[in-house]
N, C-alpha and C positions, 0 to 999 in steps of 0.2 A: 504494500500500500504506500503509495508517494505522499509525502508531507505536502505538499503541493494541495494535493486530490484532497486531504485530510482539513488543510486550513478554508478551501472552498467549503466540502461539506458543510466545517463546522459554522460559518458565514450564512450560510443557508439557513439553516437551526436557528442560528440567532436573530436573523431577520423573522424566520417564523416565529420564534418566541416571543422576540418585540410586538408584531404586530397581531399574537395570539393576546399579549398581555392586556392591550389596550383596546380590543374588539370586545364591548359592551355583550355581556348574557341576553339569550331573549327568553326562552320559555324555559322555566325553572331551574336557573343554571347553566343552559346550555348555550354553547355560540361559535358559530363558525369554528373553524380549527386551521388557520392559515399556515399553521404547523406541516399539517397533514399535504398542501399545496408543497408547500418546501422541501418534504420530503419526497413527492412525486416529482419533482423535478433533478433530486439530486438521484433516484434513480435512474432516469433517463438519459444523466447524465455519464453517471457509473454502473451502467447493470449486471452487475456480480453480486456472486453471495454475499461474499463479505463486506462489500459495500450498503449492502443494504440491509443486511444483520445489524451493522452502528448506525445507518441512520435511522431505522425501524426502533433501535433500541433507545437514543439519545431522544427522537422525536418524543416515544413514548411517555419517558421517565420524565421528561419537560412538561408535556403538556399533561401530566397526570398530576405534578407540582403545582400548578398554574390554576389547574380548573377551579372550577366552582361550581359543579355538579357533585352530590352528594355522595360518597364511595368512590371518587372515581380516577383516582390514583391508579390499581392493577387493568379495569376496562380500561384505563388509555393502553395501558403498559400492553394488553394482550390486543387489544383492536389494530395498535401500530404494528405490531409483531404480523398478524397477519394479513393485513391491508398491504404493507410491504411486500410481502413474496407473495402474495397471490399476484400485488402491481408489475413484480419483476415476473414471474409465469407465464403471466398476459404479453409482458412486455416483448422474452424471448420468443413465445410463439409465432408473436404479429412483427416480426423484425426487421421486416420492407416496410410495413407499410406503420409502424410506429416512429417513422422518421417525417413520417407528414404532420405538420402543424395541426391539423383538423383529426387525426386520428390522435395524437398525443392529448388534444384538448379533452375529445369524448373518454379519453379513456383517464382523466382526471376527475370525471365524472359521474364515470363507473368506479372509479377507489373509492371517491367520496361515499356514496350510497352504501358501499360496501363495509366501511370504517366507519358511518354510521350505525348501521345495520348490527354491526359486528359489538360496536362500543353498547348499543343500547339493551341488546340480548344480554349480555355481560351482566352490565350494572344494575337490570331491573331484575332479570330472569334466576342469575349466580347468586348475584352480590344482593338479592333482594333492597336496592335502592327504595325508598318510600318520596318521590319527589312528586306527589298529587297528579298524574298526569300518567295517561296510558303510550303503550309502546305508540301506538297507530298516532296518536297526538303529538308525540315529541319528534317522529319518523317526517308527519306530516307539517307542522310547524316548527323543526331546525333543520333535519336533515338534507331535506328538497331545497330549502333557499341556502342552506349552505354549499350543497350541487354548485346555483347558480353563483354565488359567491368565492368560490375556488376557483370553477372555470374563469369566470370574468380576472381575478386576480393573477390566474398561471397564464389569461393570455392578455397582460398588460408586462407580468414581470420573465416570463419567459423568453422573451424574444432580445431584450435587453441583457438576461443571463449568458443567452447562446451566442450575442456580438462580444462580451467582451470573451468568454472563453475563447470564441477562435481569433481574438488579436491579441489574447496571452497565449502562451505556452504550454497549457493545463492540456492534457492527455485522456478524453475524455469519449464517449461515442459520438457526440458532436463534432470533435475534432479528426472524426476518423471517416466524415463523412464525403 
């Protein structure tokens, strides 16, 4: 693993955590996870195991620090774990056509639902979270507009990540393209 590749990561992370920290809760805690955008991106960037074991595991352990959804420390911890390698699974299968803008975006969009999906089985189902509000409620009033919230954010900061990696040096799938 290149330090290089390790201090981009870690830049990513931070930038999600900044702008996870300050993104406002909507329904009981819950709110966007522009974490979760950060780390789709630095898969896409790096998609290898072990790249995306640390950023799966870093994203997690941050945004489980962060939240303010009731229990929900180990649901981030397990949603990011497998929201990651399912996003890299997807990513190696479709690996022509995950180079396209438009297929990168929807498939930020299929994580999301899925790291939704994933975080709220968790928390209410495992971890018997009591936050007033049914799976179908919280699915339907965060999960969906955080879809469009992710997508909209990976395609304003994406395209901006992938100019400056190819006029650095970073060694990345973008740069191999």
């Amino acid at each position: 693993m290149n330090t290089k590749n390790l201090v981009l990561m870690a830049l990513l992370v931070g930038v999600g955590a900044a702008l996870y920290v300050v993104t406002p809760g909507m329904v009981n805690g819950m709110k966007p996870d522009f974490m979760l955008t950060m780390m789709f991106i630095g898969i896409l960037l790096f998609p290898t195991m072990k790249e995306t074991f640390l950023l799966s595991l870093a994203t997690g352990v941050l945004s489980g620090l962060f939240t303010t959804f009731p229990a929900g420390l180990v649901p981030n911890i397990i949603d990011k774990a497998v929201t990651g390698f399912v996003f890299l699974a997807i990513l190696i299968t479709l690996k022509k056509l995950a180079n396209n803008f438009a297929i990168s975006a929807i498939l930020v969009g299929v994580g999301t639902i899925l790291s939704g999906t994933v975080f709220l089985a968790v928390a209410l189902f495992v971890f018997n979270a009591n936050v007033g509000a049914t799976f179908a409620m919280l699915f339907v009033g965060v999960v969906l507009p955080a879809v469009a919230f992710n997508v909209i954010a990976f395609a304003i900061i994406y395209p901006i990540v992938v100019k400056l990696v190819k006029r650095s040096k970073f060694n990345t799938a973008i740069s191999q393209i």
